[in-house]
Each structure stands twice: as structure tokens, then as C-alpha cells.
MARPA-678583 format. One record per residue (C-alpha): x, y, z negated; chain; residue number from 1. Coordinates in nm, 2 decimals. Example, Ala and Ser with C-alpha at 12.3 -4.5 7.8 and 13.67 -1.06 7.14 Angstrom:
2
[r [1.23; -0.45; -0.78]; "A"; 1] [r [1.37; -0.11; -0.71]; "A"; 2] 
//
This chain:
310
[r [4.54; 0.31; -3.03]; "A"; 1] [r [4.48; 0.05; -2.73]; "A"; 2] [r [4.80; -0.15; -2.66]; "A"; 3] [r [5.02; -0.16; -2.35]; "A"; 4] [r [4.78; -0.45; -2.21]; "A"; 5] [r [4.47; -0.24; -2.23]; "A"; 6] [r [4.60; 0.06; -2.11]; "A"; 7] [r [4.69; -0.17; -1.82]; "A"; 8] [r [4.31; -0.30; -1.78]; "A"; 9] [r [4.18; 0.08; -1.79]; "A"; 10] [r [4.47; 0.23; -1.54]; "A"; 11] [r [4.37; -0.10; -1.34]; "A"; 12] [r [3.99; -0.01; -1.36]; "A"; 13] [r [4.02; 0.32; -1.30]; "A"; 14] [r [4.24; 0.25; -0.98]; "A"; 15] [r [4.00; -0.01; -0.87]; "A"; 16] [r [3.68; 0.26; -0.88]; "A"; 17] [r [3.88; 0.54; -0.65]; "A"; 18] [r [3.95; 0.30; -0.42]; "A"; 19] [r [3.58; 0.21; -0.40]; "A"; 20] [r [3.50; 0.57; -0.34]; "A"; 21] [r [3.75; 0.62; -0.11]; "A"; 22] [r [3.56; 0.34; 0.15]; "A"; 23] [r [3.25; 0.48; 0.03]; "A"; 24] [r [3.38; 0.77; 0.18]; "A"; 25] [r [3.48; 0.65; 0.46]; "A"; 26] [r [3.18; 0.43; 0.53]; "A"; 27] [r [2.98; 0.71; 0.54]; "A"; 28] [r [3.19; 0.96; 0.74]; "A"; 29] [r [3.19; 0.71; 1.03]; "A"; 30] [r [2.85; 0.61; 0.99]; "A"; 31] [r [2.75; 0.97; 1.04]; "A"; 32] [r [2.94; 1.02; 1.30]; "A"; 33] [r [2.79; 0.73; 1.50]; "A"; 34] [r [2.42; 0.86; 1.45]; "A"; 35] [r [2.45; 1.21; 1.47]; "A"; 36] [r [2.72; 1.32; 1.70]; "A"; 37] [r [2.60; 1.42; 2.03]; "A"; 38] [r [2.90; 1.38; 2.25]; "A"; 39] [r [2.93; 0.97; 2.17]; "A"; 40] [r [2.95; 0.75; 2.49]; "A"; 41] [r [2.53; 0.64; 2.60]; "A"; 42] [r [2.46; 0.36; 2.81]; "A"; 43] [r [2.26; 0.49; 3.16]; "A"; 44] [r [1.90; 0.46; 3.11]; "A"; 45] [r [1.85; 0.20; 3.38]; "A"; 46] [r [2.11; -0.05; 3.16]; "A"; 47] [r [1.81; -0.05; 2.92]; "A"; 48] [r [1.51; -0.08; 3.18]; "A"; 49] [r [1.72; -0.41; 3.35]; "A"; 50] [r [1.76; -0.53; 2.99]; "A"; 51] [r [1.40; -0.55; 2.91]; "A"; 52] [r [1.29; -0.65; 3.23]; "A"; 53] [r [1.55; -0.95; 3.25]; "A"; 54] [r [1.40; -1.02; 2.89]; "A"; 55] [r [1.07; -1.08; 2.97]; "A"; 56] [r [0.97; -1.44; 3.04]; "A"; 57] [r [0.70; -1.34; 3.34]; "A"; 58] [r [0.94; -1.07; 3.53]; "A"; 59] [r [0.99; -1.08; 3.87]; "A"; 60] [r [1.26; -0.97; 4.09]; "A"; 61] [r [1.04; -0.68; 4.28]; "A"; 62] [r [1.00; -0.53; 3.96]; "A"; 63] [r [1.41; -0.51; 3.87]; "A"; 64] [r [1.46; -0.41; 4.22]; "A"; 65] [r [1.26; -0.09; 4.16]; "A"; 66] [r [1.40; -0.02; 3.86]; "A"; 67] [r [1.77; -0.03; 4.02]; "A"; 68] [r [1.68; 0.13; 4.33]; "A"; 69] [r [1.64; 0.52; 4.17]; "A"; 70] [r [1.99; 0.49; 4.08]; "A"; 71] [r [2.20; 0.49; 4.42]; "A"; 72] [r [2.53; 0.48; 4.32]; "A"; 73] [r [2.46; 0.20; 4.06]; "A"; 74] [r [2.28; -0.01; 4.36]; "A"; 75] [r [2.58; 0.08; 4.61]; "A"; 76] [r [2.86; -0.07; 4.33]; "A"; 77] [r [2.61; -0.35; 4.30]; "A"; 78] [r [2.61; -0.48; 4.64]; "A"; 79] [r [2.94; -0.38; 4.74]; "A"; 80] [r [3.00; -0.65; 4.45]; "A"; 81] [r [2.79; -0.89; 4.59]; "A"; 82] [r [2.97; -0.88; 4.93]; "A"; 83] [r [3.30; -0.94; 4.78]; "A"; 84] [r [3.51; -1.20; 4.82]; "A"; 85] [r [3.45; -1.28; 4.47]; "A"; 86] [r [3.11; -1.44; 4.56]; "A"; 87] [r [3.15; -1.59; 4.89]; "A"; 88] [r [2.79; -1.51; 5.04]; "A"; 89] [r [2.79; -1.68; 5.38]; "A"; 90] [r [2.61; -1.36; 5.50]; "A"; 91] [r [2.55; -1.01; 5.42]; "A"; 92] [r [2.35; -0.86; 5.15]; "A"; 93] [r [2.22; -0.53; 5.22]; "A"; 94] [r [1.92; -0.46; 4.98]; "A"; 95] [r [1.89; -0.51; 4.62]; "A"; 96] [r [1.61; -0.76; 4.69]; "A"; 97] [r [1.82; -1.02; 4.92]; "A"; 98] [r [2.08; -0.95; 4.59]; "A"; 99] [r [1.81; -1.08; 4.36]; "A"; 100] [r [1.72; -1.35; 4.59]; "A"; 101] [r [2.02; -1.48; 4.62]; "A"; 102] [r [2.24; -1.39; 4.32]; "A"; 103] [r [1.95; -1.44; 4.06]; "A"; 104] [r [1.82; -1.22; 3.80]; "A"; 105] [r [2.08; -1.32; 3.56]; "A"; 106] [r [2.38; -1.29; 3.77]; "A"; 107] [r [2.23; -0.91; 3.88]; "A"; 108] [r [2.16; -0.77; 3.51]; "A"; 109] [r [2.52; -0.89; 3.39]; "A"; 110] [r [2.71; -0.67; 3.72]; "A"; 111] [r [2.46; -0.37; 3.60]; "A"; 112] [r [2.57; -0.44; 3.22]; "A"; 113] [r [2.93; -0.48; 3.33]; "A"; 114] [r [2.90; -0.17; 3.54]; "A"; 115] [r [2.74; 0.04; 3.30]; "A"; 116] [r [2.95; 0.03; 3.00]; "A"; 117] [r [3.23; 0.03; 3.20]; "A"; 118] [r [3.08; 0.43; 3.28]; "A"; 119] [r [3.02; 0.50; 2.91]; "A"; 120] [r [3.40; 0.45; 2.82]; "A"; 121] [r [3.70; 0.63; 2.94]; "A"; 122] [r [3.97; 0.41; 3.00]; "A"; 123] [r [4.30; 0.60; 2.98]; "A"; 124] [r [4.62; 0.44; 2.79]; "A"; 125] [r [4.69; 0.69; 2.55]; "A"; 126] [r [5.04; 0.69; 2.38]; "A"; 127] [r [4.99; 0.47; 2.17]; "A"; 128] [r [4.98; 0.07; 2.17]; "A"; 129] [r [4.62; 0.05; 2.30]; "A"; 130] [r [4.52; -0.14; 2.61]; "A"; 131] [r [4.23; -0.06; 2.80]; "A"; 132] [r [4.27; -0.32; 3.03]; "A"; 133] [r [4.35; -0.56; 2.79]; "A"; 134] [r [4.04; -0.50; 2.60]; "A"; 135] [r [3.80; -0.47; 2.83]; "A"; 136] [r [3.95; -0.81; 2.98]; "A"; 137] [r [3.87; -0.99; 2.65]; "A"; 138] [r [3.52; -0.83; 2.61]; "A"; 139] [r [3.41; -0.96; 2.93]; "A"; 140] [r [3.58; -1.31; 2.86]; "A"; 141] [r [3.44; -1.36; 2.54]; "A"; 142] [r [3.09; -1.25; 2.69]; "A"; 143] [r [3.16; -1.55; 2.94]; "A"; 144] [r [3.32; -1.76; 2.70]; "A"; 145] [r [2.98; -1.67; 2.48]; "A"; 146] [r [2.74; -1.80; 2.76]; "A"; 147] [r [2.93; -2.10; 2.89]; "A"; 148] [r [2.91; -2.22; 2.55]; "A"; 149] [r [2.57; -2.19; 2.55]; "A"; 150] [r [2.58; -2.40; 2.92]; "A"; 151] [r [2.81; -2.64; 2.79]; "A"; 152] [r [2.64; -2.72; 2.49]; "A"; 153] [r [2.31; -2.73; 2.68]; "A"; 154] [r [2.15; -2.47; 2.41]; "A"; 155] [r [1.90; -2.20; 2.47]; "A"; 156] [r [2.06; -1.95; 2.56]; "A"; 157] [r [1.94; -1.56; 2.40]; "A"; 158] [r [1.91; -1.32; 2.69]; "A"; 159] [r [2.11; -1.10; 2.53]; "A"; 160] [r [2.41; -1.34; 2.49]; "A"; 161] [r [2.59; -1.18; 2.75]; "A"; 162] [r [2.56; -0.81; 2.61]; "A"; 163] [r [2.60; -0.90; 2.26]; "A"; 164] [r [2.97; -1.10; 2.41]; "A"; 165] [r [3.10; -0.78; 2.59]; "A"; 166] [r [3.00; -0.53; 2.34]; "A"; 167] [r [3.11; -0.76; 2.02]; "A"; 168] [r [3.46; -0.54; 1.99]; "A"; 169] [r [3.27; -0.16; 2.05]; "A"; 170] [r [3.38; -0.09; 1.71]; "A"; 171] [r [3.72; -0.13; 1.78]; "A"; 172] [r [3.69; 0.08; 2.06]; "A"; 173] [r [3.54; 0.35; 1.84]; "A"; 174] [r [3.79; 0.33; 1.56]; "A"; 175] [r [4.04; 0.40; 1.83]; "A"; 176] [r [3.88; 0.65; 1.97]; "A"; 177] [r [3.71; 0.87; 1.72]; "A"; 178] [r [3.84; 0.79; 1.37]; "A"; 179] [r [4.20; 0.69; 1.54]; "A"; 180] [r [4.40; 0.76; 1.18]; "A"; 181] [r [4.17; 0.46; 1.05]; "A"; 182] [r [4.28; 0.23; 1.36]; "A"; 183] [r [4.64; 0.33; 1.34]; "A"; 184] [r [4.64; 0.26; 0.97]; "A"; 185] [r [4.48; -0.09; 1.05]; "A"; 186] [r [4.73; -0.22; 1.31]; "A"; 187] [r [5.00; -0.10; 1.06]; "A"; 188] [r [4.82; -0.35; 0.82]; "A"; 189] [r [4.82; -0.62; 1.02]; "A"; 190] [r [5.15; -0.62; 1.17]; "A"; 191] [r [5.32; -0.60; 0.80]; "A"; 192] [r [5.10; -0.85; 0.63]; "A"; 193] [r [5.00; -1.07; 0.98]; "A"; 194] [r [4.62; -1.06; 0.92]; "A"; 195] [r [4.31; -1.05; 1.12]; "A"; 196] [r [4.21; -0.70; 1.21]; "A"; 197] [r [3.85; -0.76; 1.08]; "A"; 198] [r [4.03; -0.83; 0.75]; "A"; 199] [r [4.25; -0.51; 0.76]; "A"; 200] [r [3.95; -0.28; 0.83]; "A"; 201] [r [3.81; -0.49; 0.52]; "A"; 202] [r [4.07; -0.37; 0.31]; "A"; 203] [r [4.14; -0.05; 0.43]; "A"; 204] [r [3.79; 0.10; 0.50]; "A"; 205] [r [3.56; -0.13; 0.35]; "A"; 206] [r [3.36; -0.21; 0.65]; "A"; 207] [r [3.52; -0.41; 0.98]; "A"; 208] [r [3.47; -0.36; 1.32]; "A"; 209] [r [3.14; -0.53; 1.38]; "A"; 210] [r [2.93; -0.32; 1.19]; "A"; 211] [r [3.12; -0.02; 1.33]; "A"; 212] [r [3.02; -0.13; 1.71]; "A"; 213] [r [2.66; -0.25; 1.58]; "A"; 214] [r [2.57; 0.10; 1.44]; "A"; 215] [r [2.70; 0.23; 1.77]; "A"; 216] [r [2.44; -0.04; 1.94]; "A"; 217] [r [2.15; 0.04; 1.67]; "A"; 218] [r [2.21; 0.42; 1.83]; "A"; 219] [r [2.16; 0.31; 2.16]; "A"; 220] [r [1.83; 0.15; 2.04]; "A"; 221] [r [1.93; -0.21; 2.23]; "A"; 222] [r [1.74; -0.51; 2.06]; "A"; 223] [r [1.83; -0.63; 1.63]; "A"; 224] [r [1.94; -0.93; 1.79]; "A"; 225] [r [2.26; -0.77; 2.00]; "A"; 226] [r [2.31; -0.58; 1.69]; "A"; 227] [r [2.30; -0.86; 1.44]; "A"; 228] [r [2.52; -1.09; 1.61]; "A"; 229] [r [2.81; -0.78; 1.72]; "A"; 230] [r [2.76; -0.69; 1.31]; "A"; 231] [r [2.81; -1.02; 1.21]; "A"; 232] [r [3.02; -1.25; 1.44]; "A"; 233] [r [3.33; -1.22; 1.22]; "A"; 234] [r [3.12; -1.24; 0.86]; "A"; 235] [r [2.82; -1.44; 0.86]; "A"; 236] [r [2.58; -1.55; 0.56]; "A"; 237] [r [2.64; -1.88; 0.45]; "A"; 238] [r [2.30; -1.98; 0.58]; "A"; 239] [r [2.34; -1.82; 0.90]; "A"; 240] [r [2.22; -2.13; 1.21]; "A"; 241] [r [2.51; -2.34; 1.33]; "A"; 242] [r [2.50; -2.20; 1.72]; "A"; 243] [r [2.31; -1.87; 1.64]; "A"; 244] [r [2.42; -1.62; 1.90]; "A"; 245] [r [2.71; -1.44; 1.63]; "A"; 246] [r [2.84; -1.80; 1.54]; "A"; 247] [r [2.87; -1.81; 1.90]; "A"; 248] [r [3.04; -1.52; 1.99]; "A"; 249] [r [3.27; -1.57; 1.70]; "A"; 250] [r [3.42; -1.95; 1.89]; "A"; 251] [r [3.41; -1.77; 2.17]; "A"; 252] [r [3.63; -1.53; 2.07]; "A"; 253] [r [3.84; -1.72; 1.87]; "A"; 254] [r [3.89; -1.97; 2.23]; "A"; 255] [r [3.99; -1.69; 2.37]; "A"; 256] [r [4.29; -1.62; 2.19]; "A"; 257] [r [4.35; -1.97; 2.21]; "A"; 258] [r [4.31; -1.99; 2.57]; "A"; 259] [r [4.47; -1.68; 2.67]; "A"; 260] [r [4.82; -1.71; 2.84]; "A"; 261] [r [4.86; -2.07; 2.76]; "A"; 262] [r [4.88; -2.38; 2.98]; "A"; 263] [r [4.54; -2.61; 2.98]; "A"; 264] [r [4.69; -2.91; 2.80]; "A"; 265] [r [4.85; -2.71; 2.50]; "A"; 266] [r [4.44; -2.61; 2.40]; "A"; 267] [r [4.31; -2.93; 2.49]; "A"; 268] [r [4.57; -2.99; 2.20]; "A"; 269] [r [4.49; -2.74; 1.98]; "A"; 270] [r [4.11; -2.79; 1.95]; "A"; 271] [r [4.13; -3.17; 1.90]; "A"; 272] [r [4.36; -3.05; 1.60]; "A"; 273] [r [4.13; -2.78; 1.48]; "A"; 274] [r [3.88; -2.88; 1.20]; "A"; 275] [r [3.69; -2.59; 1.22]; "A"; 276] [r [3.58; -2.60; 1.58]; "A"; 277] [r [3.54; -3.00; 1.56]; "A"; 278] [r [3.27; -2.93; 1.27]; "A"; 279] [r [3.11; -2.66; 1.50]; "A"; 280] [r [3.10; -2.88; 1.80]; "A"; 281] [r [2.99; -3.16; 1.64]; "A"; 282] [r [2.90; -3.39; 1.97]; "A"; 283] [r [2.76; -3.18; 2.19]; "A"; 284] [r [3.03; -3.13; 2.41]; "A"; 285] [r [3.15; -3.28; 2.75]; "A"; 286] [r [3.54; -3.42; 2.66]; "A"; 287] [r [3.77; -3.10; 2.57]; "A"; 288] [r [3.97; -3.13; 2.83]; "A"; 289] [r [3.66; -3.06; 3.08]; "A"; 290] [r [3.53; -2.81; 2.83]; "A"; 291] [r [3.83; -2.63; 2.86]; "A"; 292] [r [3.86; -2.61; 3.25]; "A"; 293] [r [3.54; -2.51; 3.29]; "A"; 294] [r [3.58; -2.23; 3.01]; "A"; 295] [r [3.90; -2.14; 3.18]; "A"; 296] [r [3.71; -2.07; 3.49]; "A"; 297] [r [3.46; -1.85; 3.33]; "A"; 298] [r [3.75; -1.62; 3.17]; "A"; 299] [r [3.90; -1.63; 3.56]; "A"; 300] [r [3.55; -1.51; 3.64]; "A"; 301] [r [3.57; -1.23; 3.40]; "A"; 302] [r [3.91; -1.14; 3.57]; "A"; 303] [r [3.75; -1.11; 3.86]; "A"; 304] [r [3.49; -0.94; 3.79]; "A"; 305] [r [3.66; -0.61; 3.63]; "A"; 306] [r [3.89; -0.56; 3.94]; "A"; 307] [r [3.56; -0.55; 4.19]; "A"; 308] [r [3.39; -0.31; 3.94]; "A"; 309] [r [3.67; -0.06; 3.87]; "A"; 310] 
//
């Protein structure tokens, strides 16, 4: 007869193999879900069309405007935008090509992002201790936070930087959503052991966040390289490039909750203490505490932004 400690190892092993079917399990419910399910959230076909052409190295600004123009209410949130106080423009725009002109083709496909998955989402507080505003604050900060780095550190910046940064939590947003028992289950993890959430859906599902939102982005058919960085800015292959675009996103995100709420000279502090981020920034930087004002402005910025566009 085995003894008490291998009856231990086998109850152990057995134990060990249903919990690995169990996130099997759940892997592929919510992976199913995500490509089959008609009735999931789709980004407006002219977010895609702006995409590509902003992505294309020869593009001109006649061609976005034609693109923008077929959708009326899009153009009208678009300029009513640009007119705001928010962008101080001396004098009015009122066509899509003075926009482009004087905004810039950059500035003009991040509103349209901004404005069309803000559409895709509903944004009602349910009962329980989800924030819409909250969250859809910190996805447009960290997409800022994501290209000032990228400014700062005088990089090359991937055109879909900004996308990749607003979207990078879209699998939170799903959990919450559509497989809510999973999310609820999470933040119960994480308040009674004081994890990350990324590790909680870890151990709990078997797969975090970032895959969740980048199988929701595969869906939607934007570029591998929006979907590899959302899928990957919290877990990354050892060999994975120093300022790749998840790497990024993943110090942006992590300034953020440094950042957020808290006075200037407490970060400054907290990032000359932090070994992690000195390796990372290695000496590319201006001094941290003009990093940090100028990264403070962007998340202002991203403030800003939402209350125009709501």
C-alpha cells in the first residue's frame, strides 16, 4: 500500500490536473465568445480606414479627409473638438481639411480613435465597484503616457502607439462585461491577497487581461502589432526589445499609477528610487523631474480630452 506521503503526492496531482482543466475551460469559453458572438462591441468602419491611411508613409491629408467626410456625425464631434477651448485655435475651423491642416494627421486619427471606441462601449456604472470613468480615464492616459515616452525618449514612435495605449485594458473591460463572475472573482483575489489583477486572472483563469482584450483586437482585424503589444504589455518574453511598443505601454502604465493623485515631487521621488524603471531608462531621459511635468501634462491632456468627447 502507498504511505500517507504518497497518497499526499497523488491527491496533490490529481488536484493540480482539475485545476488545469478548469482554465482550460475557461480559456476556451471566453475565447469563443470573443470570435463568435455577434452582438460584441465593433469599432465603426471609418476607425479602420483612418488607421491605415495615417499608417501609410506617402498619405496625404485629402485622402483622410474623404474618408471622414461620409460619416457626418463623426466629422461634426470632430470639429466641434477642434473649436474647443481645449485647443485654442486662434480662428475657426469649419471643414475637416483646415482640421488636418492645422491639427495634423496625428492629432486628427487619435480624436477619431478616441471617439470611436468611446461608441463601441456603453458606459453605465453598474452596481458594482466598476468605474467607467475611471477606466476610460486611465486608458487614454496611458495611451498618452505611451506616446510621450516615445517623444521624450526621442524613439520612433509605431503608428499604432496610441491605439495599442487606449485599448491595452479592453480585456478588463470584457471580463466585466461579459464573463462578469470571472471579474468579480478576480477583484475578490486581489483585495484578499493584494496582488496585481493580471496576476489574479493568472491564477484564477489561466489567461490575464491582455490576451483577453488582444483576441477582442485580433476580431476587429486591427494590425498584429496593436495586438501583440495589448497581449503582452504585462508578460513579455525575455527577449522581447527594451522600448518595443508592449514594454512601453507597460511603464506607461505602471507611471500612471504612480502619477495618479499624487503631488509632482513625491514621483520625482519614487522613480529615482525605482530600479526597475532606472534600468529601463537607462540615459535617455531629460532630468525626472522635467520628465515628469511634461508626462503630467499629457495625462491632463487625456482629461481633457474625454470631457469634449462625451
Amino acid at each position: 500500500m502507498p504511505d500517507n506521503h504518497e497518497a499526499l503526492n497523488s491527491n496533490m496531482s490529481i488536484s493540480s490536473a482539475d485545476e488545469g482543466l478548469k482554465k482550460i475551460a475557461i480559456i476556451t469559453e471566453i475565447r469563443t465568445m470573443i470570435q463568435e458572438v455577434k452582438d460584441l462591441p465593433t469599432l465603426p468602419s471609418i476607425a479602420f480606414e483612418v488607421l491605415k491611411i495615417a499608417g501609410k508613409p506617402n498619405s496625404s491629408t485629402n485622402e483622410l479627409a474623404r474618408v471622414m467626410e461620409v460619416d457626418v456625425a463623426l466629422t461634426g464631434k470632430i470639429l466641434r473638438t477642434a473649436n474647443s477651448a481645449y485647443y485654442g485655435v486662434p480662428r475657426k475651423i469649419d471643414s475637416l481639411r483646415m482640421a488636418l491642416v492645422v491639427m495634423g494627421m496625428d492629432e486628427i486619427s487619435t480624436l477619431v480613435t478616441t471617439a470611436s471606441i468611446l461608441k463601441a462601449f456603453p458606459t453605465e456604472t453598474g452596481e458594482d465597484d466598476w468605474d467607467p470613468k475611471y477606466f476610460w480615464f486611465h486608458s487614454a492616459a496611458v495611451a498618452e503616457l505611451t506616446v510621450g515616452l516615445y517623444d521624450i525618449l526621442k524613439l520612433p514612435k509605431p503608428t499604432g502607439a496610441y491605439v495599442a495605449g487606449i485599448l491595452h485594458d479592453v480585456g478588463k473591460l470584457m471580463l466585466h462585461q461579459y464573463f462578469n463572475q470571472y471579474w468579480s472573482a478576480t477583484q475578490t483575489l486581489v483585495r484578499q491577497e493584494g496582488i496585481l489583477e493580471y496576476r489574479a486572472e493568472q491564477q484564477l483563469l489561466g489567461v490575464d487581461h491582455g490576451h483577453i482584450g488582444a483576441w477582442l483586437i485580433q476580431r476587429w482585424n486591427l494590425p498584429d502589432d496593436i495586438s501583440n503589444a495589448v497581449a503582452q504589455h504585462h508578460i513579455r518574453a525575455s527577449d522581447s526589445p527594451q522600448y518595443g511598443l508592449s514594454a512601453v505601454i507597460d511603464f506607461a502604465d505602471r507611471l500612471f499609477n504612480k502619477m495618479y493623485n499624487r503631488p509632482s515631487e513625491d514621483v520625482v521621488e519614487d522613480l529615482r528610487n525605482d530600479s526597475d524603471w532606472r534600468d529601463w531608462i537607462g540615459s535617455r531621459s531629460t532630468t525626472t523631474p522635467t520628465l515628469v511635468q511634461e508626462l503630467t501634462e499629457r495625462m491632463e491632456k487625456a482629461s481633457r480630452l474625454l470631457d469634449i468627447m462625451k
